[in-house]
C-alpha positions in Angstrom: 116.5 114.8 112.4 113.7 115.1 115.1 111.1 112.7 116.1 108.3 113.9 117.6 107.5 112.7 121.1 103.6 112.2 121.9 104.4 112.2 125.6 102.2 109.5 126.4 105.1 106.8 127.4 102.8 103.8 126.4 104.9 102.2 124.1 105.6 102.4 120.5 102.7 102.8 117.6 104.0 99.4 116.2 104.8 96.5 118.2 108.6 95.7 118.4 109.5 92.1 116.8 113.0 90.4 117.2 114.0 91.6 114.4 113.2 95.3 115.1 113.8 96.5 118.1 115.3 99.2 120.2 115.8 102.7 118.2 114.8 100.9 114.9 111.7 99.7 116.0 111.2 103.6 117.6 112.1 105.5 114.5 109.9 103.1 112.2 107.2 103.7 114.6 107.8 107.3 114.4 107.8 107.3 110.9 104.5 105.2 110.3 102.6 108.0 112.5 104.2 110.9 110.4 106.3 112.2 113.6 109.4 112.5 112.0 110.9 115.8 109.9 114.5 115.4 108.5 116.9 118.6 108.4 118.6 118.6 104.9 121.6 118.5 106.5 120.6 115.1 108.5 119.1 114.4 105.0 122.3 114.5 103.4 124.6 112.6 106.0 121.6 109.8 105.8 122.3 110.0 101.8 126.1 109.3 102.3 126.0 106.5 104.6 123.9 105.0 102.1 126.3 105.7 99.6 129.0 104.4 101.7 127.1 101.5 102.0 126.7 101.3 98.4 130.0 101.7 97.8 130.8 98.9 99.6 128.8 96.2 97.6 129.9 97.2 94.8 133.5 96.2 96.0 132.0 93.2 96.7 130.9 92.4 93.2 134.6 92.2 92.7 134.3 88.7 94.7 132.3 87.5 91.9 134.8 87.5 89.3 136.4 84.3 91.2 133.1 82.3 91.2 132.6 83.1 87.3 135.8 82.0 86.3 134.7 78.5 88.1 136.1 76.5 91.3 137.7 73.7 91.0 136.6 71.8 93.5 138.2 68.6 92.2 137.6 66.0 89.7 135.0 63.6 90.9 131.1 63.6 90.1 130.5 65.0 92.9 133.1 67.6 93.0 132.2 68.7 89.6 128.2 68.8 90.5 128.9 70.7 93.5 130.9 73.3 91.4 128.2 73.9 88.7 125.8 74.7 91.0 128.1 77.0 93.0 128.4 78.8 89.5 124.9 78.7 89.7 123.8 80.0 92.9 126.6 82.5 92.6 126.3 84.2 89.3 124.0 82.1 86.8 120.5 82.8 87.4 118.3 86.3 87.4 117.9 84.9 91.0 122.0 84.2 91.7 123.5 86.1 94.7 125.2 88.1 92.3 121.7 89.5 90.7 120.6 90.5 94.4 123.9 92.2 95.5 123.0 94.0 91.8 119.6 94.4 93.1 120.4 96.2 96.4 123.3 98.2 95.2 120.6 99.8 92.9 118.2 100.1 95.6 120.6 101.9 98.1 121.7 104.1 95.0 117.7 104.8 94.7 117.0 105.5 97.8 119.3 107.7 98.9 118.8 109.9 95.8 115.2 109.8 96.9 116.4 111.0 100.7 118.2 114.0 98.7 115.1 114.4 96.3 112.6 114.9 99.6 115.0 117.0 101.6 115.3 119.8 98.7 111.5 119.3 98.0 110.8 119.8 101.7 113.8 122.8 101.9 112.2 124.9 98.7 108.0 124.1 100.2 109.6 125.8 103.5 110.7 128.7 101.3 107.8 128.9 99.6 105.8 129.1 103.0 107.7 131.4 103.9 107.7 133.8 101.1 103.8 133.5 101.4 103.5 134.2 104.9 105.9 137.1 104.4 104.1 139.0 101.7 100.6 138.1 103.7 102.2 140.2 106.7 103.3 142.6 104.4 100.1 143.0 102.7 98.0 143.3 106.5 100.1 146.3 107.5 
């Protein structure tokens, strides 16, 4: 991966929040002024940390299975109240923490498909440029 450098040293193209900061903040930055070109073989290792990542939610839907089956958090009113709407929050609505883990694990699954996709779009334009520049040299000489 390379990120351009614009040499001027006064700060980054989009201000730094607490959230994003450090070599976050620079690479978004980076990436918002079109400074940053991606090997495929960067491309690729981006791709399967994502995966990992991926991967790793979708171990975590495992956790679920508990929550569906129902905790028994004892018998009183309260208990029973606080239980429904732990089976709630966890897997019973389109908006349940379930849903969103579903959510992202699709999202990281997109994404780093689309990583692939632009690195082999960007790897075969390359070719393409540079099957064109070679037959224009071979057509001046």
């Amino acid at each position: 991966m390379h990120i351009e450098s614009d040499g001027g040293g006064s700060g980054p193209a989009v201000p730094s929040t607490a959230k994003m900061t450090g070599s976050i903040a620079a690479f978004g930055a980076a990436a918002a002024a079109g400074k940053v070109s991606i090997d495929p073989e960067s491309a690729e290792s981006m791709a399967a940390k994502i995966d990992a990542i991926a991967v790793r939610a979708t171990k975590r839907l495992e956790k679920f299975e508990l929550l569906e089956m129902g905790v028994r958090l004892g018998s009183s009113p309260v208990a029973l109240t606080m239980a429904k709407q732990d089976l709630i929050t966890a897997v019973g609505t389109p908006t349940s923490a379930k849903e969103n883990l579903v959510l992202y694990i699709r999202a990281l699954e997109d994404l780093a498909a689309a990583i692939r996709a632009s690195a082999r779009t960007a790897q075969d334009r390359d070719a393409e440029n540079a099957t064109l520049l070679t037959n224009i040299g071979d057509e001046l000489t």
